[in-house]
C-alpha positions as CSV (number, residue, x, y, z in Angstrom):
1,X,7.2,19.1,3.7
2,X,6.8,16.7,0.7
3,X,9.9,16.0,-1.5
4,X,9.6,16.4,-4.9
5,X,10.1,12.6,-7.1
6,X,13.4,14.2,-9.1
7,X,14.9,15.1,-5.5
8,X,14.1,12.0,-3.6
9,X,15.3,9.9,-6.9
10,X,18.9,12.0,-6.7
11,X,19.1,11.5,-3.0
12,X,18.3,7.6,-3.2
13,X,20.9,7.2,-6.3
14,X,23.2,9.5,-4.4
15,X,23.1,7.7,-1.0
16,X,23.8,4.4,-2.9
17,X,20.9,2.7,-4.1
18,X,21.0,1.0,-7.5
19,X,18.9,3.3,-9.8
20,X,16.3,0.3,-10.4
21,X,15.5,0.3,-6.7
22,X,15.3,4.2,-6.4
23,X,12.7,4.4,-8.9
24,X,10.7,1.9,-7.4
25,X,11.1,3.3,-4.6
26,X,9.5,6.8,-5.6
27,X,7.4,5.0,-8.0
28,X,5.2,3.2,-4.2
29,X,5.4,6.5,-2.8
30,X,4.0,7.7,-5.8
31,X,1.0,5.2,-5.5
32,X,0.9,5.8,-1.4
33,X,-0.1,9.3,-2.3
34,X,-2.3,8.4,-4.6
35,X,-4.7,6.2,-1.7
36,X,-4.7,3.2,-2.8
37,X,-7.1,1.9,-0.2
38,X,-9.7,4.1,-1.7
39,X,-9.8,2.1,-4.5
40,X,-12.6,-0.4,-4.7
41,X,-12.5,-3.5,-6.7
42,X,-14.4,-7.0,-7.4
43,X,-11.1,-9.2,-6.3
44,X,-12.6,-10.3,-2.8
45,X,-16.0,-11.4,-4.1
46,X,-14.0,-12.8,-7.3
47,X,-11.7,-14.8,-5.3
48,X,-13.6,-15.8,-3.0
49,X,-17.5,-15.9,-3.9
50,X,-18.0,-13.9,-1.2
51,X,-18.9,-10.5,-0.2
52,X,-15.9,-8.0,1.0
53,X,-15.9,-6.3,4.4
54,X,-14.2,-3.5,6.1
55,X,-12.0,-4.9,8.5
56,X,-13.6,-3.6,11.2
57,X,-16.3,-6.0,10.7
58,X,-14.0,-9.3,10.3
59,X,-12.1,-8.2,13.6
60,X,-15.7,-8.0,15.6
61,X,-16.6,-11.5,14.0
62,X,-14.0,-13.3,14.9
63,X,-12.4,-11.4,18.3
64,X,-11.8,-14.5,19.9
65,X,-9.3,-15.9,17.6
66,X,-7.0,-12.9,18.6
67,X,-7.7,-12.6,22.7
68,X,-4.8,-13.8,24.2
């Protein structure tokens, strides 16, 4: 059942946590719920000059650098 921000902010300050860190805290679960890997951007090609690639595709390219 999801946990409203106000109640999981109480609960962190209330278990301890400085507020800064409880806020941050809710504010990444915050963007987690929002699907961040949805997102699409230029960095990859605009870092890199090259084109970006689900990760799928890297792990089939280069298999053998991760076989034991």
């Amino acid at each position: 059942m999801p946990v409203p921000d106000a109640a999981a902010l109480e609960g962190l300050r209330q278990a301890g946590l400085p507020g800064w860190m409880a806020e941050n805290i809710v504010a990444v679960f915050g963007m987690l719920r929002d699907d961040p890997s949805a997102q699409v951007t230029d960095a990859v090609p605009a870092l890199t000059g090259g084109r970006s690639r689900h990760l799928a595709e890297f792990l089939a390219d280069h298999a053998a650098l991760f076989a034991p």
